[in-house]
C-alpha positions as CSV (number, residue, x, y, z in Angstrom):
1,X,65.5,-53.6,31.0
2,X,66.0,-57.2,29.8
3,X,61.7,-57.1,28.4
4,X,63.2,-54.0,26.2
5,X,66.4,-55.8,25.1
6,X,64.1,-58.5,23.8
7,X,61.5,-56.4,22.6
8,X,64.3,-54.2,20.4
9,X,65.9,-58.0,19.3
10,X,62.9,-59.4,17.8
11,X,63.6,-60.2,14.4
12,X,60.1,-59.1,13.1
13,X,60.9,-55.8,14.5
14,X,64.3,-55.4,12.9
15,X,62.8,-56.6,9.8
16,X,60.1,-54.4,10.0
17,X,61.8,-51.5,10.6
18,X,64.8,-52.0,7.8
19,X,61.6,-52.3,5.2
20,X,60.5,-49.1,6.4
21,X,64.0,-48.1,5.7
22,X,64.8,-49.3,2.8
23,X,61.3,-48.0,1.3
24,X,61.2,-44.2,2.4
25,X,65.1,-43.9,1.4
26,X,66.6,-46.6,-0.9
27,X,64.0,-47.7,-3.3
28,X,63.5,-46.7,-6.4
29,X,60.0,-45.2,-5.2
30,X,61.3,-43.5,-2.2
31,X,59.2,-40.9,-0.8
32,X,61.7,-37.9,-1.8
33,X,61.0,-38.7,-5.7
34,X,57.1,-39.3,-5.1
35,X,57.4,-35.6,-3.7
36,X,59.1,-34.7,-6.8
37,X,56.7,-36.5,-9.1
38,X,53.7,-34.9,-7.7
39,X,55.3,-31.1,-8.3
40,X,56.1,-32.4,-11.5
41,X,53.0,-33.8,-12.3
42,X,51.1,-30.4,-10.5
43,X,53.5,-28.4,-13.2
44,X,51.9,-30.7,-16.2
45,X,48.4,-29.9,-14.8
46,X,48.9,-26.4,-14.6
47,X,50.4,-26.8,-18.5
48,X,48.1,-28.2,-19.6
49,X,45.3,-26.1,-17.6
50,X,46.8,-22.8,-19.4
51,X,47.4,-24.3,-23.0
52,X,42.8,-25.2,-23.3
53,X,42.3,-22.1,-22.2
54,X,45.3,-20.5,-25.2
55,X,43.2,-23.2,-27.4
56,X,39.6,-21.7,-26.3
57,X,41.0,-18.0,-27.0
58,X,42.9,-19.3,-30.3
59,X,39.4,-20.5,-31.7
60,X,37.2,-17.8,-30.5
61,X,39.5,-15.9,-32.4
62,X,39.8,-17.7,-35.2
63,X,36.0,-17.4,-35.6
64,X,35.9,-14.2,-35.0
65,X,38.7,-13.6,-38.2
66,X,36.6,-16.0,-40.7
67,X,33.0,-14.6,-39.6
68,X,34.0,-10.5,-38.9
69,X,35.4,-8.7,-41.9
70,X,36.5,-5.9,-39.9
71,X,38.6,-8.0,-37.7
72,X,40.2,-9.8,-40.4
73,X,41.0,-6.2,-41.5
74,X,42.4,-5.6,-38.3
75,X,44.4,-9.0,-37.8
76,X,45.9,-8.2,-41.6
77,X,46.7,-4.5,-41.0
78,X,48.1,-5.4,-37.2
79,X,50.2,-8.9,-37.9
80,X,51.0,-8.7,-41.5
81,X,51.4,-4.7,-42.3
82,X,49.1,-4.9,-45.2
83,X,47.6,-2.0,-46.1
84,X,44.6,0.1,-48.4
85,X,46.0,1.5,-51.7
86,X,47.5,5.1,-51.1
87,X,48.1,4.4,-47.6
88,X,51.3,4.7,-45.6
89,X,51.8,2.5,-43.2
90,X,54.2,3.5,-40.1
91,X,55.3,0.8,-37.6
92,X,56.3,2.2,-34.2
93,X,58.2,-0.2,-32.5
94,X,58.1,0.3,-28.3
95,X,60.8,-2.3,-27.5
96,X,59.1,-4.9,-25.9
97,X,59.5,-7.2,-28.8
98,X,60.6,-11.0,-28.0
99,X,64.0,-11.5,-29.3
């Protein structure tokens, strides 16, 4: 019993164990906001993983519009309700329109 006491009163114990402490719960880099960080930071990746590939689809389409008549018929018809002379144009709208 008295080996444990003097074990569990050794100042390099204490002291060791209160900077374990006072880094997993009290600092400013505790591990509860490194957790939070890294979903943050996994969010950012997954941001920024989805916006190349709306990049990549934004430029194959652009090409598409400045080397394919027909599709830049299609975009102006579709996007900006433009139309051939003696043509009616009727838009049908289905709802799911952003607001």
């Amino acid at each position: 019993m008295k080996k444990i006491l003097r074990i569990v009163s050794n100042k390099y114990l204490i002291t060791g164990a209160a900077f374990i402490v006072w880094t997993v719960y009290f600092d400013q880099n505790d591990w509860v906001s490194l957790q939070q960080r890294q979903k943050e930071l996994n969010g950012v990746k997954d941001n920024i993983t989805y916006l190349n590939t709306e990049i990549a689809r934004m430029n194959s389409e652009r090409n598409a519009l400045l080397t394919d008549p027909v599709m830049l018929e299609k975009y102006a018809r579709e996007n900006y309700k433009m139309k051939h002379t003696g043509e009616d144009v009727y838009v049908i709208d289905d709802g799911t329109a952003a607001k």
